[in-house]
N, C-alpha and C positions, 0 to 999 in steps of 0.2 A: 288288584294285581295285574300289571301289564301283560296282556299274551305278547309272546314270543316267535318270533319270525328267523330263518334261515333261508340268506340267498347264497344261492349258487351260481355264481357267473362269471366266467374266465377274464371277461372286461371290466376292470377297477372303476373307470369310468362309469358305466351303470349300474353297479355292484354302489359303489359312493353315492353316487344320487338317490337311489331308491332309497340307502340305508338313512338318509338323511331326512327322507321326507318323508319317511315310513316314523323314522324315531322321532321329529315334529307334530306328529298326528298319534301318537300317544302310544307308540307299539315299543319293544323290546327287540334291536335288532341285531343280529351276527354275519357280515360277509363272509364268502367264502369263495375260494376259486375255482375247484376241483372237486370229481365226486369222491375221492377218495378221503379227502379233507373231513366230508359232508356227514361219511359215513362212520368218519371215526367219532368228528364229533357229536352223532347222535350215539354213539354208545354209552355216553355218559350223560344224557340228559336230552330226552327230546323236543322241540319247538310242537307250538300248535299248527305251525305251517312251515311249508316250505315253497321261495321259490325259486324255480327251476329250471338252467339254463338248456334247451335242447341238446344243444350241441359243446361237449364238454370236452377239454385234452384226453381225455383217459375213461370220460364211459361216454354212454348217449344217455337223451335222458329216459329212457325206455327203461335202461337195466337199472339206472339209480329208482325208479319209480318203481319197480318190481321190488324190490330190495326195501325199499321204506312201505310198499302196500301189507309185505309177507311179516315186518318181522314189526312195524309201526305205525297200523293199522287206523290207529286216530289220528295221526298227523296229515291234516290237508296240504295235497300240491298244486301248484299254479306253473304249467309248464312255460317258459317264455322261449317263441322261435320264431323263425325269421319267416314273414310270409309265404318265400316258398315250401316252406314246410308243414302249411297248414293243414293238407290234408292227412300227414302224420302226427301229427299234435290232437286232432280230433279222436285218432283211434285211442290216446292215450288218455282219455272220457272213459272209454269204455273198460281200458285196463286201469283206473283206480283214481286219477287227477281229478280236479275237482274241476278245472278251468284248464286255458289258455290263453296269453296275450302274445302279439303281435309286435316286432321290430319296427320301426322305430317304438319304443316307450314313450308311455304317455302317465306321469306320476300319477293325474287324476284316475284314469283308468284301474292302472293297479290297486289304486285306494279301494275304489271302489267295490272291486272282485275279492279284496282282500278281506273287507267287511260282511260280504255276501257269503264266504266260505267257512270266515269264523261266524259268522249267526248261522249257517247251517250246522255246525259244531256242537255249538248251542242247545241249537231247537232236536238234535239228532241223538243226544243224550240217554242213555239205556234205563229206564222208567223201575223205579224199584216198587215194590208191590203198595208202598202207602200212594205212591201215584200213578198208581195203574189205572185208577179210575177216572182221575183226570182227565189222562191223556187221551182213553174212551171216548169220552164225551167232547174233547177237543177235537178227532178222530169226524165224528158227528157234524160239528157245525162247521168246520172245514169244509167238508164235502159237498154242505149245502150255500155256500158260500162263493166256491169256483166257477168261472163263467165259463161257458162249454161256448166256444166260435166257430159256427159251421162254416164252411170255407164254400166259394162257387165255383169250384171245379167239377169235373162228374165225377173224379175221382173220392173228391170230398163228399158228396153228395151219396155215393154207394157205404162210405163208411159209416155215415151215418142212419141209412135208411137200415143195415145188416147190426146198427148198436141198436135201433128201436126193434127190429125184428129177434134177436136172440133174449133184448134186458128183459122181459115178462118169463122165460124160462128160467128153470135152476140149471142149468147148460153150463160145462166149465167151459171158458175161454179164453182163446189165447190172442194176443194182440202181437203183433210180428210189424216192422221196422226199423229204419235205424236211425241212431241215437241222434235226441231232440226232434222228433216228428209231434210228440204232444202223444206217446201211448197211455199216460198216465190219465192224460186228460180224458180222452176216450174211455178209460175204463170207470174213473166217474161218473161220465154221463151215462151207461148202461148198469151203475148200481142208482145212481138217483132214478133211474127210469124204471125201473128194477120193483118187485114187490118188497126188496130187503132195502130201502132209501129212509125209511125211519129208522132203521140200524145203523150201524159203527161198520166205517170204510177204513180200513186198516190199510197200511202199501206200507211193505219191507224191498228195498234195494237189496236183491242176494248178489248182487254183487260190489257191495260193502260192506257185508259182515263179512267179521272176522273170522278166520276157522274153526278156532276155539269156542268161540261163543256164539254160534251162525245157530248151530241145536237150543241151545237155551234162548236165543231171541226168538225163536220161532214157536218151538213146542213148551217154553218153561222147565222150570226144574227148583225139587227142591231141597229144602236147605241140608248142605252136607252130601250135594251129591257129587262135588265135585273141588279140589282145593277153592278156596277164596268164595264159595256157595258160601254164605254166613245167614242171606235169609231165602225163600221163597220165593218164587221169580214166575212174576203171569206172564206166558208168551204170546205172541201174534195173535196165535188162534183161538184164546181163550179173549181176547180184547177187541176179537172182530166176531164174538158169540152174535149169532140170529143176521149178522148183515155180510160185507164181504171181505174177505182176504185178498190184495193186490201182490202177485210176486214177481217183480219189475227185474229183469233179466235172471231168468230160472233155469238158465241155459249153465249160472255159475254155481252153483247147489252141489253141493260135495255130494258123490257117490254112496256114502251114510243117511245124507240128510233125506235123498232122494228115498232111501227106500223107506225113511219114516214117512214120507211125505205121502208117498204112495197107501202107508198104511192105512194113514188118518184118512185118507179119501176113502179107502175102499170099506175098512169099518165103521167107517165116521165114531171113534171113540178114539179120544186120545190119552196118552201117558206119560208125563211130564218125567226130565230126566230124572232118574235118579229113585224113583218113586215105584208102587207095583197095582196102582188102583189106574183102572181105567176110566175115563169120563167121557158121558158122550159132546158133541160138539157138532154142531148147526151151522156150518160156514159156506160160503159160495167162493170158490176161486174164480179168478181171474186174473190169469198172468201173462206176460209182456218177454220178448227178446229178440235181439238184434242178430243171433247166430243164427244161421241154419241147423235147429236141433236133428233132423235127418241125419244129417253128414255126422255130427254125435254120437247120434243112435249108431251108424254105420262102424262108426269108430272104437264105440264101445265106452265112450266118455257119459252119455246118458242115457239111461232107462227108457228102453222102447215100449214097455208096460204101461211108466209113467206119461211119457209121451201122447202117448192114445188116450189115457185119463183127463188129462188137461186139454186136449186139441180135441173137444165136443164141436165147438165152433171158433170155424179163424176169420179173423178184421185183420185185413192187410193195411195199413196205412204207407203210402207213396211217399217218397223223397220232397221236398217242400219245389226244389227245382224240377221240379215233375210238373208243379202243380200254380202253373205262370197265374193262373188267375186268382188263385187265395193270395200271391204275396203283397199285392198294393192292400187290401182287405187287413192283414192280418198287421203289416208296418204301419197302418194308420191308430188298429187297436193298441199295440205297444207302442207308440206315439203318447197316447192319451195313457196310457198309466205310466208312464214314465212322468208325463207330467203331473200327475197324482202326486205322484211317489216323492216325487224331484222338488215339487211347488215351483215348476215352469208354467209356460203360457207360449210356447212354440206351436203352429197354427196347424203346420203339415211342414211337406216337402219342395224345394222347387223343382222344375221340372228336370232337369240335370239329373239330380239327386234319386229321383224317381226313377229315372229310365237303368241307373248303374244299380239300383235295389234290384231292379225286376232281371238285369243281365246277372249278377253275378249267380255263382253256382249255390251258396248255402250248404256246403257240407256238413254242415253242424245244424243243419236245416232249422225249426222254430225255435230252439236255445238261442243259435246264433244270431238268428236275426233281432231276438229277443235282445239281449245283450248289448249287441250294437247299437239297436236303436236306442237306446237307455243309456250308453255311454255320450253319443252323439246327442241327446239332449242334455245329457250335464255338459258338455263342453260345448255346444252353442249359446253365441250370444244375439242370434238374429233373432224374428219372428217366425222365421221359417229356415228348414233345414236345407243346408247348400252344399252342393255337391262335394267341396273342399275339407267341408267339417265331416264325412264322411272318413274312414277309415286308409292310411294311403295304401294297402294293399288292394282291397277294392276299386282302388279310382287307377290304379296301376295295371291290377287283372279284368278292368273291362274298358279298357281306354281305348278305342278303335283309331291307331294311328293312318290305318290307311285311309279316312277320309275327315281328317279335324275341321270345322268349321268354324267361319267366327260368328257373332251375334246376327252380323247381317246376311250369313248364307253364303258368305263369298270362300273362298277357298283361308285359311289361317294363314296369316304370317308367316316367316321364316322363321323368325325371335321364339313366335308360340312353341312351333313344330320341333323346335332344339329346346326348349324349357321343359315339354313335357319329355323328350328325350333324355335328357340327364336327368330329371329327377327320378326314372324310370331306372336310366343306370347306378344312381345315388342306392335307392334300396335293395338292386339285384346285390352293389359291393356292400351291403351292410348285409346279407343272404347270405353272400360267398363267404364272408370273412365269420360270420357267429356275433356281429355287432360291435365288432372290435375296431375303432375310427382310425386307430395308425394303420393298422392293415387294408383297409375302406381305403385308406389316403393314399397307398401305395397301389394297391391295385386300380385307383385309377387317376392314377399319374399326376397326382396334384399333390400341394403338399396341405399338412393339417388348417391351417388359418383360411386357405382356400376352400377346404369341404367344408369349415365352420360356417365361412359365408355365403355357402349355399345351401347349408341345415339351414340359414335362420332368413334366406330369399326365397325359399319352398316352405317353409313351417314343416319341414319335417322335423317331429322332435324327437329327441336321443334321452 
């Protein structure tokens, strides 16, 4: 059965292309223009994904994604917006998207994310009690399987000496950063270092479950304790018995959940919904969030109880642009598994390419860069990666036009220094307009066949 896809994008033009080379590539596709459209037509039947124009006539894409998180809680979104809107596109990671891509479109790209979102789907799947055990033991050789990349920062370097210095204790801890630093990674490396590393490392996203069933993923419940309970359900805690529980932003844990959570910590014996036997339960937490849970506690949104339960010991992990010397380190490690992954044979960077990796900011910090590099090796055809094959909001937000050079050091051409100027204004008017090429064409005063032939004398693609 083909999964199902819904775009939303006010622009027919890339609303058609995608739908085109989406439904080429084996999917089931529906445009649409509006979120109002969007929202009617998921009441009648939802897609496995959606994706989603930032900037719509009549909502943004914040409220449509609040509205499909609250009420359609399985359906993956893929935000798409205009480079300047990156660092608003990132926050929308944290409230429920799965992704984000970048103006101009790049059909390969989307494929790509759009495969990566539904095998997360997949692999994300709610484990019924005949394969609860499975998943355990899946749980297990995962863990031992992930490569821990210490970075040469000192920054890097304190986080890691504070994972060797707490993993030997039963200490709960909390890992604080923001989102894509690698906190999961980290908390890994302090259960395999861990006396509980022959045990089951379990990580729940609490800020992907659903409301509804956020208490039954966690603690279980059983059958008949709740509509649609038809069997017995092992939670988190029973499937990370003797090794660790990971609860990766516990900042979003519904004010209920919290104070079971609290329970099962302070009596270590748990009670599955629904049920009136207590059991006891051997777990080690360690949890992860991007909020300041303080300002929570202060506010009254989380349990300052719990709070001080979970915060035994805190690992700060730093912004990736904080941390100039991990990133040639860590682009060369996702270099090499992308070529894994990809069955490329691309060698490294050239220097170009290198210097605009190490300037740009990384608000989506190791996700991002992660991703990038990974798309950037599907869509090179060189031996080596070239500054151009590179992302054009990147080569755009680190372009230093006050001092362009040319290969020999002499000052750049006039030709260069207006080339990179229009293509510079090319995708500020595909930013201004939401990607819409008539409106591009008008705002900067050309007509359409004109901005066509200079989409296709910059490689910038729509």
């Amino acid at each position: 059965m083909k999964k199902e896809i819904l775009i939303v994008d006010d622009d027919p033009d890339i609303g058609s292309l995608l739908k085109r080379y989406l439904e080429k590539n084996g999917f089931a596709v529906n445009n649409l223009h509006s979120g109002m459209e969007a929202l009617k037509q998921m009441t009648s039947g939802t897609p496995n994904l959606l994706l989603l124009d930032y900037r719509l006539p009549d909502f943004s894409g914040e409220e449509i994604l609040e509205k499909v998180t609250a009420d359609y809680p399985s359906v993956k979104v893929i935000i798409i917006t205009g480079y300047g809107d990156v660092k608003t596109a990132i926050k929308t990671i944290k409230q429920g998207a799965f992704d984000f891509v970048t103006k101009p479109i790049r059909p390969d790209d989307i494929l790509l994310r759009v495969q990566e979102a539904l095998k997360t789907t997949e692999d994300t799947s709610i484990p019924t009690p005949k394969t609860a055990k499975n998943r355990k033991s899946k749980s297990k050789s995962n863990t031992n399987s992930v490569r821990f990349i210490a970075g040469h920062s000192e920054s890097s370097k304190r986080v890691l000496k504070n994972a060797k210095l707490v993993a030997p204790t039963e200490m709960s801890v909390m890992i604080v950063g923001e989102t894509g630093t690698g906190k999961e990674y980290v908390a890994k490396k302090i259960h395999e270092m861990s006396n509980r590393s022959g045990k089951a490392f379990e990580a729940v996203d609490c800020g992907a479950l659903p409301e509804n069933l956020s208490g039954s993923t966690l603690f279980g419940h059983v059958k008949g304790a709740f509509t649609g309970a038809v069997t017995d359900k092992t939670g988190s805690f029973e499937l990370a018995a003797g090794g660790t529980l990971f609860l990766d932003e516990i900042g979003n844990l519904s004010y209920e959940n919290q104070m079971r959570l609290l329970r099962v910590l302070e009596e270590r014996t748990l009670t599955k919904l629904g049920d009136t036997k207590a059991r006891e339960v051997d777990v080690r937490i360690i949890s992860a969030t991007n909020d300041d849970l303080l300002e929570k506690v202060q506010k009254g949104k989380f349990r300052e109880d719990l709070y001080h339960r979970i915060n035994e010991f805190k690992v700060e992990i730093a912004p990736i642009r904080q941390r100039k010397a991990d990133i040639k380190l860590f682009a060369r490690h996702f270099l090499q598994d992308a070529n894994n992954e990809l069955g490329k044979k691309i060698k490294g960077f050239d220097e170009r390419a290198l210097n605009l990796i190490l300037k740009y900011p990384w608000y989506g910090n190791l996700r991002e860069l992660k991703n990038t590099i990974k798309r950037t090796v599907l869509l090179e055809e060189n031996e080596v990666i070239k500054a151009d094959s590179l992302p054009q909001e990147m080569i755009l937000s680190t372009e230093d036009f006050s001092n362009i050079k040319s290969e020999q050091g002499e000052v750049e051409t006039l030709k260069r220094a207006v080339e990179l100027a229009e293509k510079r204004a090319i995708i500020k008017a595909f930013k201004e307009t939401g990607g819409n090429k008539s409106d591009a064409a008008k705002l900067l005063d050309v007509d359409r066949k004109t901005l066509y032939n200079k989409l296709a004398r910059y490689k910038i693609e729509i």
